[in-house]
PAMARBA-555396 format. One record per residue: x, y, z of N, C-alpha, C in turn. Coordinates in steps of 0.1 Angstrom, whole numbers, padded with zeros to 4 digits, always signed. Example, Ala and Ser with C-alpha at 12.3 -4.5 7.8 and 13.67 -1.06 7.14 Angstrom:
residues 2
+0132-0057+0078+0123-0045+0078+0132-0033+0078;+0128-0022+0071+0137-0011+0071+0129+0000+0079;
This chain:
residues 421
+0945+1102+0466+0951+1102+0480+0952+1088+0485;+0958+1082+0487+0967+1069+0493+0968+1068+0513;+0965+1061+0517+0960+1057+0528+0971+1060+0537;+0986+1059+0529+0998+1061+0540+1007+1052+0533;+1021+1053+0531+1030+1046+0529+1041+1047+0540;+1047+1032+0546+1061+1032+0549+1071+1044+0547;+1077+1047+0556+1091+1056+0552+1102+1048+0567;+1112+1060+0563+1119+1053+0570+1116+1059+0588;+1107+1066+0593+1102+1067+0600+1096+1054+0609;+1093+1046+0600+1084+1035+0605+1095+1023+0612;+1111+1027+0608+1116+1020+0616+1123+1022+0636;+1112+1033+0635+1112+1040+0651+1104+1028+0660;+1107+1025+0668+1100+1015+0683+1100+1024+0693;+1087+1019+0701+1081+1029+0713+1093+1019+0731;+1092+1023+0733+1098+1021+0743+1088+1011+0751;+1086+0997+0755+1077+0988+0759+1073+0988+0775;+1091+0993+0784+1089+0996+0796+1080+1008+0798;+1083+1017+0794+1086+1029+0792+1066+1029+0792;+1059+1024+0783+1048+1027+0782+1039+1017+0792;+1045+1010+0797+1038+0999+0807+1038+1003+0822;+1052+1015+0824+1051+1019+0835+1041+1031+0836;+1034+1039+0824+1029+1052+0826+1011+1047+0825;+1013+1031+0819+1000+1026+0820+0995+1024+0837;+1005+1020+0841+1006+1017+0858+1001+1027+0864;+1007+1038+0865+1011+1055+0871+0993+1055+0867;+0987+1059+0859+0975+1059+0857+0968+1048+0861;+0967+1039+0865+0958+1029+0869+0960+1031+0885;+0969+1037+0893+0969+1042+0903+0964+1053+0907;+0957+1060+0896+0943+1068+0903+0931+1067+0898;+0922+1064+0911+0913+1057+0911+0913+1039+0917;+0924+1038+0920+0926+1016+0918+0916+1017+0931;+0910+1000+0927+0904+0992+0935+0913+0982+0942;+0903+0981+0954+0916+0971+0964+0920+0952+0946;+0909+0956+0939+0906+0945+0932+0918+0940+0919;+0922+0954+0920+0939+0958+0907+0925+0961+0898;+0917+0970+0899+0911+0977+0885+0911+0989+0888;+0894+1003+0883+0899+1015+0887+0886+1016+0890;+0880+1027+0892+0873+1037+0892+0873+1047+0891;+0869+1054+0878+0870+1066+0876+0861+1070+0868;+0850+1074+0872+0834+1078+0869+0840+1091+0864;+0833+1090+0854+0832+1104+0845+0835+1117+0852;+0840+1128+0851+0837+1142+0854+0835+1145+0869;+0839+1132+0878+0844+1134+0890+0850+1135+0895;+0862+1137+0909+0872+1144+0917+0885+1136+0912;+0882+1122+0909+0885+1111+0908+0895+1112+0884;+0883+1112+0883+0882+1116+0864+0892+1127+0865;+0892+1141+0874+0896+1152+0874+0913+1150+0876;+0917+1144+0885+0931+1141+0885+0936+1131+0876;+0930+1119+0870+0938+1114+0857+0938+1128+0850;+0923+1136+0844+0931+1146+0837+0939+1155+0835;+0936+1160+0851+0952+1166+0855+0966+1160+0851;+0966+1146+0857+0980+1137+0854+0981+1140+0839;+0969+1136+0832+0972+1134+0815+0977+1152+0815;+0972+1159+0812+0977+1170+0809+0990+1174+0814;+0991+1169+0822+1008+1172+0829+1014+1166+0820;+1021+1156+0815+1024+1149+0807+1025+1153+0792;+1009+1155+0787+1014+1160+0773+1020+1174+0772;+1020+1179+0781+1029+1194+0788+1039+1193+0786;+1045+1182+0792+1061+1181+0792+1063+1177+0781;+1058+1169+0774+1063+1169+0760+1058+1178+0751;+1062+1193+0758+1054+1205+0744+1040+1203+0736;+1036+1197+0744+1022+1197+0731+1013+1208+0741;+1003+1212+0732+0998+1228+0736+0980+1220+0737;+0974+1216+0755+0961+1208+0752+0950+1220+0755;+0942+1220+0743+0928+1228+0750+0918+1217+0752;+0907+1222+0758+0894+1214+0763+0882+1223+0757;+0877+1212+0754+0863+1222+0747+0848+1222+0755;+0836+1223+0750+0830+1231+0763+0824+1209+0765;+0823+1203+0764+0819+1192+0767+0829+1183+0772;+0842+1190+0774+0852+1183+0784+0863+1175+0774;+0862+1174+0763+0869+1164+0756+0889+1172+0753;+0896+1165+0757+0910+1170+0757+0917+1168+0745;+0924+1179+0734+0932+1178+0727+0947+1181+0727;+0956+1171+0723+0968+1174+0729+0977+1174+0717;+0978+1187+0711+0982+1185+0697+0997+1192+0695;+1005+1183+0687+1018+1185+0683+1017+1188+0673;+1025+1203+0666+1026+1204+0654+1034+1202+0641;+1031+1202+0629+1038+1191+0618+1045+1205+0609;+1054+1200+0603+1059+1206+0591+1052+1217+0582;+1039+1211+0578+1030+1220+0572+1018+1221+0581;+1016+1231+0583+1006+1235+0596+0994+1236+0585;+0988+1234+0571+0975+1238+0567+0974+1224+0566;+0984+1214+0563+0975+1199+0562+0965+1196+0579;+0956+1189+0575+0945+1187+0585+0956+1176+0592;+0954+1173+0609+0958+1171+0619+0958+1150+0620;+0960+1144+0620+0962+1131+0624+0957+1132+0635;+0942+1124+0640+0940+1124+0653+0939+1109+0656;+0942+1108+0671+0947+1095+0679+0944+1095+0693;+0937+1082+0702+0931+1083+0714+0922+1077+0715;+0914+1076+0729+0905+1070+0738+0897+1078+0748;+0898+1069+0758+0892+1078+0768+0897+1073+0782;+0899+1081+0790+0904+1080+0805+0892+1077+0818;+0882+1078+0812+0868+1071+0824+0867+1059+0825;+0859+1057+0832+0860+1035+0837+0842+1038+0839;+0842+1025+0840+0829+1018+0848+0833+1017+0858;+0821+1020+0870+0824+1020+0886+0832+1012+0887;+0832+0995+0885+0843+0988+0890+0850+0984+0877;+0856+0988+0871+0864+0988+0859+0878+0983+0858;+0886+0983+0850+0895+0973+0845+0904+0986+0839;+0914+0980+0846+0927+0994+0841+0932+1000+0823;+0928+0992+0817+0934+0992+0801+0923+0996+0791;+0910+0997+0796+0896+0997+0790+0899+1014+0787;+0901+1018+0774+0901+1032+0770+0916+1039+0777;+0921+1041+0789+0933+1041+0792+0945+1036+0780;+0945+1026+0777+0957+1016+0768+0960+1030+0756;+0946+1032+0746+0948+1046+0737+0952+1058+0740;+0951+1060+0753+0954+1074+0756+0968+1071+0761;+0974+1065+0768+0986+1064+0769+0999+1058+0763;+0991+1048+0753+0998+1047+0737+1004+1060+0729;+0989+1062+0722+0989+1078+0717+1001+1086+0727;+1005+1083+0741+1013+1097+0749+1030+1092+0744;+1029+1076+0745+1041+1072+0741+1046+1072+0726;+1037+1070+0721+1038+1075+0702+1045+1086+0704;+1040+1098+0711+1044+1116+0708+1064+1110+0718;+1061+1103+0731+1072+1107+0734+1085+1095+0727;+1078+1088+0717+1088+1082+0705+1094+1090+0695;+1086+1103+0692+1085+1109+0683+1097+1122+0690;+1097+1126+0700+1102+1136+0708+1116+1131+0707;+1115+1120+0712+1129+1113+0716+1138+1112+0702;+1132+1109+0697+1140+1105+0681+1140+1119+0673;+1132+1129+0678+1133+1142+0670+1129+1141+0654;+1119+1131+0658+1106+1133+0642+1099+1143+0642;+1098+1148+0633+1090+1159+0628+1081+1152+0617;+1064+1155+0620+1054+1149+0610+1053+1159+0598;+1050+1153+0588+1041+1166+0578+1029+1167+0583;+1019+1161+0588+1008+1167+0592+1013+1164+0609;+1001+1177+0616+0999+1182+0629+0992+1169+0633;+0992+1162+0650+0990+1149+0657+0982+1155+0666;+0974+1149+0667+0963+1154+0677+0958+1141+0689;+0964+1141+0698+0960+1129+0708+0950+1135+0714;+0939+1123+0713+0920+1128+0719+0922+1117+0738;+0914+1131+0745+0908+1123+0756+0895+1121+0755;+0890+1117+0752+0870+1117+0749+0860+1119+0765;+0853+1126+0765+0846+1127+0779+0833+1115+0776;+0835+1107+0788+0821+1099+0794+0821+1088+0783;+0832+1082+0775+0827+1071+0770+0821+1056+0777;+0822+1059+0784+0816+1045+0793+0799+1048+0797;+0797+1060+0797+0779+1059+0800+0775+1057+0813;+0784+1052+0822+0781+1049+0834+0774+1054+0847;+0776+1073+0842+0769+1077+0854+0761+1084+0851;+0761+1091+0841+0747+1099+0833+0738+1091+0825;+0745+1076+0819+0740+1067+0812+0738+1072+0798;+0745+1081+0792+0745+1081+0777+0761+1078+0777;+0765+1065+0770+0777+1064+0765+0782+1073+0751;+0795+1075+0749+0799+1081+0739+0795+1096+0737;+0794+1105+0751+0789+1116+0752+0799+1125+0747;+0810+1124+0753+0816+1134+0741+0821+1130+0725;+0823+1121+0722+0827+1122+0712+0812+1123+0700;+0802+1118+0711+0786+1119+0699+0781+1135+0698;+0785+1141+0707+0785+1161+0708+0794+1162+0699;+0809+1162+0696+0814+1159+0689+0816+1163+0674;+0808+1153+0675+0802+1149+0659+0791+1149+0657;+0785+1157+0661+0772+1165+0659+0762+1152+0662;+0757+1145+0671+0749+1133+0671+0745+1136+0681;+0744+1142+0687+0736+1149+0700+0740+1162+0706;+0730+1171+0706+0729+1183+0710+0740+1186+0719;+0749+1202+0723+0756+1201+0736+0743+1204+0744;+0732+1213+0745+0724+1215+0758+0714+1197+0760;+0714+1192+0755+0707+1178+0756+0720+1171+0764;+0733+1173+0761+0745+1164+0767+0743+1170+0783;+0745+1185+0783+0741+1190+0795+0733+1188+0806;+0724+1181+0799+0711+1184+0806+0707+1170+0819;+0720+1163+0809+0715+1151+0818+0724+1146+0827;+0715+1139+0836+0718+1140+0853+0720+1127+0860;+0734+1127+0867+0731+1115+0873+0721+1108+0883;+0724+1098+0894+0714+1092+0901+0710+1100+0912;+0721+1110+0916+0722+1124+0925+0716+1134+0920;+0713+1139+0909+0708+1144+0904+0715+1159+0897;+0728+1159+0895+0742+1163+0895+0742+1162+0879;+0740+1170+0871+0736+1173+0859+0754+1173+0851;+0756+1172+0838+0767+1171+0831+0774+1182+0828;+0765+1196+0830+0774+1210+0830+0780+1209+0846;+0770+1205+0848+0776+1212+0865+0788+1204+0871;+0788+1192+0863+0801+1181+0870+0813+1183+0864;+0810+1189+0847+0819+1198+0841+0826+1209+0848;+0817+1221+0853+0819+1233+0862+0831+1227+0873;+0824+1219+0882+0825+1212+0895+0844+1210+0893;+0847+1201+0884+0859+1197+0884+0871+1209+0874;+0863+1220+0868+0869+1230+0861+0877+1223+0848;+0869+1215+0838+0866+1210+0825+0858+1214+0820;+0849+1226+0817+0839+1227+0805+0846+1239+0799;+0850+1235+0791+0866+1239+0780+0857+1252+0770;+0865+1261+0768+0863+1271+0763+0863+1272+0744;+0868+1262+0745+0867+1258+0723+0854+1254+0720;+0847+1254+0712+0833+1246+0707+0834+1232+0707;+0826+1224+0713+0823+1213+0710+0821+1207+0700;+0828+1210+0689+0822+1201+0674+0828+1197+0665;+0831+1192+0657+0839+1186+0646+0847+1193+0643;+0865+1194+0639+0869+1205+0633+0878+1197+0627;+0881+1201+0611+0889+1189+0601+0897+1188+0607;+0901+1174+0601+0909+1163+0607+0914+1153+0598;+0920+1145+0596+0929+1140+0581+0921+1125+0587;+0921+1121+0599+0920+1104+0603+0924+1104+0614;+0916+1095+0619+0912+1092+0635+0919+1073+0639;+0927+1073+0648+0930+1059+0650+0932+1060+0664;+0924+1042+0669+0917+1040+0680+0924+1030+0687;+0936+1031+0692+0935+1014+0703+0933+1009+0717;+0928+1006+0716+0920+0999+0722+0916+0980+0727;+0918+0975+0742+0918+0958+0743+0905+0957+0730;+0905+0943+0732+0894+0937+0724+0880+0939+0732;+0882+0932+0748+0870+0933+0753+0863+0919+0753;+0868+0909+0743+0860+0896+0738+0872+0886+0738;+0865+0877+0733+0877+0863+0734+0883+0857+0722;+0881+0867+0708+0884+0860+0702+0895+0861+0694;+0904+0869+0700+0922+0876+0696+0924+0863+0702;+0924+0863+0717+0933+0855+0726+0927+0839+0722;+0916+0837+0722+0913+0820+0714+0919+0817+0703;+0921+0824+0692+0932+0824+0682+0947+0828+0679;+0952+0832+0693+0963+0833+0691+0965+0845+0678;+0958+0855+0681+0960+0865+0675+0969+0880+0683;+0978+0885+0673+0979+0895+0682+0975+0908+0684;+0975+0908+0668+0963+0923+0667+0949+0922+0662;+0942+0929+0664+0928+0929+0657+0925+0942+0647;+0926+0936+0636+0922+0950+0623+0907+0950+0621;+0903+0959+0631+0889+0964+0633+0879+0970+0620;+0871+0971+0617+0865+0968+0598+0857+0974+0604;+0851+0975+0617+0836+0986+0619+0825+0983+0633;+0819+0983+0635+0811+0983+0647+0802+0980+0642;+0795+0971+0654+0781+0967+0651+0771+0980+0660;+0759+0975+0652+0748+0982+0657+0739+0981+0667;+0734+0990+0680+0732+0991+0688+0720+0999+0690;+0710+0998+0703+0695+1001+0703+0697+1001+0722;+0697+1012+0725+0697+1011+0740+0680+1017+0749;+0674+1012+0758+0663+1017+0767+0666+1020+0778;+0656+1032+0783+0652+1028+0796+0638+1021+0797;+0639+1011+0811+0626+1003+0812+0620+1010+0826;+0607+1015+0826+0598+1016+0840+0588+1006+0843;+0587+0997+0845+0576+0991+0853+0567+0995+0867;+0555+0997+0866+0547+1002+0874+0532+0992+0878;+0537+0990+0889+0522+0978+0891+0518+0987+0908;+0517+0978+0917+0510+0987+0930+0520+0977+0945;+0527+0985+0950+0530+0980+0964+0520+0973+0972;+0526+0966+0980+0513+0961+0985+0517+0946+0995;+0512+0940+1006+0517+0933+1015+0523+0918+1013;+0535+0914+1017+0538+0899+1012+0531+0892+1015;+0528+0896+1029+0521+0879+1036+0503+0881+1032;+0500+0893+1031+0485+0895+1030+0483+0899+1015;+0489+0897+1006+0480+0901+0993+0481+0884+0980;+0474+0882+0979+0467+0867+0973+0473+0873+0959;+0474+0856+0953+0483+0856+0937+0476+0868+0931;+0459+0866+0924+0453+0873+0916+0453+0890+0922;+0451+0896+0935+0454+0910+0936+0467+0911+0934;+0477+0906+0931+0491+0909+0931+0496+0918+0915;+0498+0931+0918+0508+0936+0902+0521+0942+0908;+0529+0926+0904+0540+0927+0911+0552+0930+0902;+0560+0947+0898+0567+0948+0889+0579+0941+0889;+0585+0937+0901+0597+0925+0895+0589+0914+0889;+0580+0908+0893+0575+0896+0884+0579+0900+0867;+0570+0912+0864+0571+0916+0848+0586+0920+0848;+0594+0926+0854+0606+0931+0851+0615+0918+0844;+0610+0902+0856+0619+0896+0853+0618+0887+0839;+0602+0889+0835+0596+0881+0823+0609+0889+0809;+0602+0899+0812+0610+0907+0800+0624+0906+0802;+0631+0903+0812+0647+0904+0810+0648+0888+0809;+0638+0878+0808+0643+0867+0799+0636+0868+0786;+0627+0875+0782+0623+0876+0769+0640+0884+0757;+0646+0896+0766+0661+0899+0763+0670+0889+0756;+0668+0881+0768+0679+0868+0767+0670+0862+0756;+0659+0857+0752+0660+0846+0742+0657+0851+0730;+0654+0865+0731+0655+0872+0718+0671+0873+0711;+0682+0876+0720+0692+0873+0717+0701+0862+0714;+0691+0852+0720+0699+0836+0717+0692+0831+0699;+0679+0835+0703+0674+0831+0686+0687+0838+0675;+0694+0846+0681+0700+0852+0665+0718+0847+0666;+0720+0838+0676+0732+0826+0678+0738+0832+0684;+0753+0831+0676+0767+0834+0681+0766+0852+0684;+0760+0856+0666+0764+0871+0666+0753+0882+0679;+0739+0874+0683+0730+0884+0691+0738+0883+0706;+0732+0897+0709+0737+0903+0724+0727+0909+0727;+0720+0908+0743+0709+0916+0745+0714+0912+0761;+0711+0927+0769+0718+0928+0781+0707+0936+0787;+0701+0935+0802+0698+0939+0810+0709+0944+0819;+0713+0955+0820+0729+0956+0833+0727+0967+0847;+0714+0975+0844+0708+0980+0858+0698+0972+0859;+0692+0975+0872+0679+0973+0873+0675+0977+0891;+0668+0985+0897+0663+0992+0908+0648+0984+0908;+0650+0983+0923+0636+0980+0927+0632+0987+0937;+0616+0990+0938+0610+0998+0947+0596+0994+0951;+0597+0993+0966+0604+1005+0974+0613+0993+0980;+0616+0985+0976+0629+0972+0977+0631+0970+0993;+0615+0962+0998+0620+0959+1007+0613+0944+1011;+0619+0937+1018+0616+0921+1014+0608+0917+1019;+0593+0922+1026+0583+0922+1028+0569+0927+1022;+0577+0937+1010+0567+0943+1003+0563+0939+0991;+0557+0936+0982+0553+0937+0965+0561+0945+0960;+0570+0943+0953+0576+0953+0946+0566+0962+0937;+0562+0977+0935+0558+0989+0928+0560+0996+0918;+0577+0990+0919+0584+0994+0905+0593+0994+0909;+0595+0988+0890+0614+0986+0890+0614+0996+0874;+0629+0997+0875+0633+1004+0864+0645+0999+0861;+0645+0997+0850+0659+0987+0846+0664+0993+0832;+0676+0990+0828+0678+0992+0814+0679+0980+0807;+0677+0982+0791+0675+0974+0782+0684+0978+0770;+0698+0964+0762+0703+0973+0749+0706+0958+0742;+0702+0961+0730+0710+0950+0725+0715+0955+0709;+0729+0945+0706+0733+0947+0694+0736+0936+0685;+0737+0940+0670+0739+0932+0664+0748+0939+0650;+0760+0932+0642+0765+0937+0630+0755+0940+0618;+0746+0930+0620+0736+0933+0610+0724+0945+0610;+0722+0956+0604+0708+0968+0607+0698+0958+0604;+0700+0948+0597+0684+0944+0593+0677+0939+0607;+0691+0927+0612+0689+0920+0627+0682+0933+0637;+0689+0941+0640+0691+0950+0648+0674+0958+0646;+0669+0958+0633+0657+0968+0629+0648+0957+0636;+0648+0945+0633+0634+0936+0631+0635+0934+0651;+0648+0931+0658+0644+0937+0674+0643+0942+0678;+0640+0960+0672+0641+0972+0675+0622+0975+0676;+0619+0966+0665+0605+0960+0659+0595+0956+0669;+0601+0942+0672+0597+0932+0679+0597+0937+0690;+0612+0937+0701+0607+0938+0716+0596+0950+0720;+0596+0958+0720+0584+0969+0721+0572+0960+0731;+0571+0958+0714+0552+0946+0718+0555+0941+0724;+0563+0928+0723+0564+0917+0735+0569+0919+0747;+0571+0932+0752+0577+0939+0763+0565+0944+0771;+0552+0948+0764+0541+0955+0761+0532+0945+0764;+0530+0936+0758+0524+0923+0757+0527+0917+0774;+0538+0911+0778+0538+0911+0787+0535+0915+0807;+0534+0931+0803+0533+0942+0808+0515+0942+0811;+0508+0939+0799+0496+0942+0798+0490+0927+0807;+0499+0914+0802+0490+0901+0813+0490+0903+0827;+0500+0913+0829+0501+0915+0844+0500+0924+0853;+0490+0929+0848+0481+0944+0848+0494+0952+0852;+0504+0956+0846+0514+0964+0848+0513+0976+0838;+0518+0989+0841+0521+1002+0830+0539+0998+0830;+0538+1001+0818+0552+0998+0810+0555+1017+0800;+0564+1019+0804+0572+1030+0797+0585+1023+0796;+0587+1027+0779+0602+1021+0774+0605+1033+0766;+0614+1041+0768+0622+1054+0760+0631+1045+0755;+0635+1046+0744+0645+1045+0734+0656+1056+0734;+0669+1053+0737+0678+1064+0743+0683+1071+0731;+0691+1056+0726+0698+1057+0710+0694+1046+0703;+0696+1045+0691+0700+1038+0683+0709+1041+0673;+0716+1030+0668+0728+1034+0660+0733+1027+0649;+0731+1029+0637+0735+1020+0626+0748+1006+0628;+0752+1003+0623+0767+0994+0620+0773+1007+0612;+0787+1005+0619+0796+1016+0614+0806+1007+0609;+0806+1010+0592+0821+1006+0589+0835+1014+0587;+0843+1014+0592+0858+1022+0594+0858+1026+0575;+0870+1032+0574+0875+1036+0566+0889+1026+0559;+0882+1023+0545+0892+1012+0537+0903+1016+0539;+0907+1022+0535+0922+1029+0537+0928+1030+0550;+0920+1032+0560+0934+1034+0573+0931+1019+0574;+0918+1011+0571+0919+0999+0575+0930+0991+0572;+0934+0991+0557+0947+0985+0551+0956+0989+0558;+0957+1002+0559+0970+1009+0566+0977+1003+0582;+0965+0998+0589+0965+0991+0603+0971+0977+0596;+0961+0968+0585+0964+0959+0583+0983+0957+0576;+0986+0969+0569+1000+0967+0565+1009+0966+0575;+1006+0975+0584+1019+0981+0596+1022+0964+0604;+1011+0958+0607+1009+0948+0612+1015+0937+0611;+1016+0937+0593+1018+0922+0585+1035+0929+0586;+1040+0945+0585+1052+0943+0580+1061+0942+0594;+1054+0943+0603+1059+0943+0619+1064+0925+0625;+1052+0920+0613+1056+0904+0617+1044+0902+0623;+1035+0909+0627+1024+0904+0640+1011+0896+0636;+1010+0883+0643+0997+0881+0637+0984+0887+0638;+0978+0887+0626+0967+0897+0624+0954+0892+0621;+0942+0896+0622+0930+0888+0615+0924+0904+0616;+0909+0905+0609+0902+0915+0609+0890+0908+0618;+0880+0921+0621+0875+0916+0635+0861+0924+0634;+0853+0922+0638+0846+0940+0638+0844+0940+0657;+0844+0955+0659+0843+0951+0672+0826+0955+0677;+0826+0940+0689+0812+0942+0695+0810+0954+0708;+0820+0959+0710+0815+0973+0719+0813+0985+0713;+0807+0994+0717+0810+1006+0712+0820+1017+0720;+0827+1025+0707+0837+1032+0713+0839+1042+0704;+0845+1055+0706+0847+1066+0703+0846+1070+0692;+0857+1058+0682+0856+1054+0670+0844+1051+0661;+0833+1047+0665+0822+1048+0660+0817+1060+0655;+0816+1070+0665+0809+1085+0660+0821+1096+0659;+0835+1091+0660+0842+1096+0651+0844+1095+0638;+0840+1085+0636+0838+1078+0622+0831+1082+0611;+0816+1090+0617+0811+1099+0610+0815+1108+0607;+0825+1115+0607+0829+1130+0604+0842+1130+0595;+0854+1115+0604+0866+1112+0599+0865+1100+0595;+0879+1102+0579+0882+1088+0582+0886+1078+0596;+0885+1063+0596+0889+1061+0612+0889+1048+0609;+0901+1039+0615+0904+1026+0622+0910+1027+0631;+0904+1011+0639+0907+1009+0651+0917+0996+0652;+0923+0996+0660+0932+0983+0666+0929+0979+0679;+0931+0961+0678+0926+0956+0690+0938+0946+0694;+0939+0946+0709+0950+0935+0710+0943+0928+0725;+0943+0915+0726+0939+0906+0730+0939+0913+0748;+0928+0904+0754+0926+0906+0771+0922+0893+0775;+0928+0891+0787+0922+0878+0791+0914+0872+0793;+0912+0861+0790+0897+0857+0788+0885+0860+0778;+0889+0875+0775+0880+0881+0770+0870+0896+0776;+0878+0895+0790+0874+0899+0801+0874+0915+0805;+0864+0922+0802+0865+0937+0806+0852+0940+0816;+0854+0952+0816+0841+0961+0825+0845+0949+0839;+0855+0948+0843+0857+0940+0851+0873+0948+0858;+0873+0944+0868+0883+0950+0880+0895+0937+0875;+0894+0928+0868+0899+0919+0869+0908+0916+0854;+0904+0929+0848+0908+0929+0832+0919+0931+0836;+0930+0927+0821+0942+0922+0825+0948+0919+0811;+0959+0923+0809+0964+0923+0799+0985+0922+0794;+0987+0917+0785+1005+0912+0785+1007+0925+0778;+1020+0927+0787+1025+0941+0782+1029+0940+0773;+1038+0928+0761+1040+0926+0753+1029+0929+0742;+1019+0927+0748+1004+0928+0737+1004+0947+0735;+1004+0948+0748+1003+0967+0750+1011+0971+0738;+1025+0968+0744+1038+0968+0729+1036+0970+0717;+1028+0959+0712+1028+0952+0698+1011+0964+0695;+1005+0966+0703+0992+0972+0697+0996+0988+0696;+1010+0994+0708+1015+1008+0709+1021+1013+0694;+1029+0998+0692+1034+0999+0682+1028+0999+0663;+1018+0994+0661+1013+0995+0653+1005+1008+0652;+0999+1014+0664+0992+1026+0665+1004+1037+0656;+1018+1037+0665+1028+1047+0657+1027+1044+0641;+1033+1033+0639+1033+1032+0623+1024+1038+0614;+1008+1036+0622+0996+1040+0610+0999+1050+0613;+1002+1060+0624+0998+1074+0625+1011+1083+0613;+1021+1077+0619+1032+1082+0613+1030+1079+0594;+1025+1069+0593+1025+1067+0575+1014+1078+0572;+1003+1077+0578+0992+1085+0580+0995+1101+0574;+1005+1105+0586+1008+1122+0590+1014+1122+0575;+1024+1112+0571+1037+1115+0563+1030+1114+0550;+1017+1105+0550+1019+1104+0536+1017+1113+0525;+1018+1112+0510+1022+1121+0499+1005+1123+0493;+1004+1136+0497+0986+1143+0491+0988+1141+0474;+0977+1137+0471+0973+1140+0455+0972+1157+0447;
């Protein structure tokens, strides 16, 4: 079996207006006064992009069910309906203050792919399946990659359920709430190959003057929660030595983060990105904070020996300053390498399009990671400003949208078309 060959299919172009205006239309629900979005997971907000999305792959005949963990399939059918499905997609949630193209860019690629495909009156050999993924962002229940890790069997669906935002507003009930908890099973069902696009997120497309990124795999990732627990107690009346003051330790360990991450150079990343203090008021001792903790690296070995390490020295810390320390470990997650074959396949479409290319691995995680386990899967990356996401301020050249829309059709279409063994 061969990864995909060229036909004369591949000399189809997506329409560049055409897909920049429907990127728009969608970044208009949810926008911030800031030009980014908001659109928290499985909210009132989530619920009408997926209304809008569904309306759309409607009109272009594709037939979408939802399964019981919210994830949207919007599948067109091929020539031979027993070949397994080409699937393609992202995800339509943000981070509270988020950036219009973050997971959006794939899903409405993938919509412009189908209406290239409509327009020109191609017909695939295999059936296309464009994915909406539920809760890739993690932001309000705090497990990222929730539907596509249910998915693919990496987390239970009553464990996905069960968990609750800061409201206390649980993942069935927000499902219920917005009339998304989809009646198909939540779980793997064959599938020929999975392709992901998606900005970069990082700076190093747009520092090189690159225009696509041929994504090779994901690095590896270790996420916590942190509780710190010492004793409230008076600012002006309690002396250094009675003081167990949990921001003190909170903030020891969120620079222990940082230099644990600097010792391993260019490639370490270690992020503190919540953190709650209590009873947070500026005359008291703080009692407790609770913060999160994640860091990644391409390397498992990197990734095992700080999975190792911070613990104790987190612990260690915790104990000089008469503090109780609870650290749950949420996930952890190997390095994921894509699939050789669609990788070349991304990398051909690329070279024969003209576009400059480099291979990349990417430092976020995304959909494609724990699709990866079940399917073959590559991803494509096309440059963001600065580098600049999880930001209201993300921002990206439609021409890049273009060039990354366009490479997506090629792989998928060589993909669907190519000749089985």
């Amino acid at each position: 079996m061969d990864g995909g060959t060229p036909t004369r299919d591949h000399n189809l172009r997506i329409d560049p207006r055409r897909l920049w205006d429907a990127l728009m239309d969608m970044a208009a629900i949810g926008a911030t006064p800031k030009g980014g979005v908001r659109r928290l997971t499985l909210t009132e907000v989530d619920k009408r992009g997926r209304d809008h999305f569904r309306k759309l792959c409607e009109a272009e005949g594709l037939t979408v069910t939802v399964d019981a963990i919210g994830n949207m399939f919007a599948r067109r059918p091929g020539r031979d309906p027993s070949r397994k499905p080409v699937l393609f997609g992202s995800h339509l949630d943000s981070q509270p203050s988020g950036g219009k193209f973050d997971g959006a860019l794939g899903v409405i690629a993938g919509l412009e792919l189908i209406r290239t495909l409509n327009e020109a009156g191609v017909e695939t050999e295999a059936p296309l399946v464009l994915c909406n993924w539920t809760d890739e962002e993690g932001s309000r229940f705090g497990h990222s990659l929730m539907g596509s890790g249910v998915w693919a069997g990496v987390y239970p669906l009553p464990k996905a359920y069960a968990l609750a935002d800061s409201e206390g507003v649980t993942v069935e009930q927000a499902l219920e709430s917005i009339g998304y908890k989809g009646e198909q099973t939540a779980e793997c069902f064959p599938a020929d190959s999975y392709f992901e696009l998606h900005i970069e997120q990082g700076p190093i497309l747009e520092a090189e003057d690159r225009l696509i990124g041929i994504v090779t795999g994901a690095q590896a990732q270790v996420w916590y929660d942190a509780v710190l627990t010492g004793r409230d107690s008076h600012a002006g009346t309690t002396p250094p030595l009675a003081r167990r003051d949990a921001l003190v330790g909170a903030a020891r360990i969120i620079d222990l983060v940082d230099r644990m991450m600097r010792a391993r150079g260019e490639a370490g990343r270690g992020t503190v990105g919540q953190l709650q203090v209590l009873p947070n008021s500026r005359n008291v001792v703080p009692g407790e904070v609770r913060f999160s903790v994640e860091f990644r690296h391409p390397d498992d070995a990197e990734l095992a020996a700080i999975a190792e390490a911070f613990p104790k020295a987190a612990q260690a810390i915790a104990d000089e300053l008469r503090l109780s320390l609870t650290l749950t470990e949420l996930f952890r997650f190997a390095a994921q390498p894509f699939d050789p074959d669609c990788i070349a396949l991304v990398a051909e479409t690329a070279k024969r399009r003209g576009f400059s290319a480099r291979k990349i691995v990417s430092g976020a995680g995304h959909d494609a990671v724990y699709v990866a386990r079940k399917v073959p899967t590559a991803m494509i990356f096309i440059p963001c400003k600065d580098g600049l996401s999880h930001n209201e301020e993300e921002s990206i050249l439609p021409e890049h949208a273009a060039a990354g829309a366009q490479v997506l059709c090629d792989a998928v279409l060589a993909r669907a078309n190519r000749r089985l063994a």
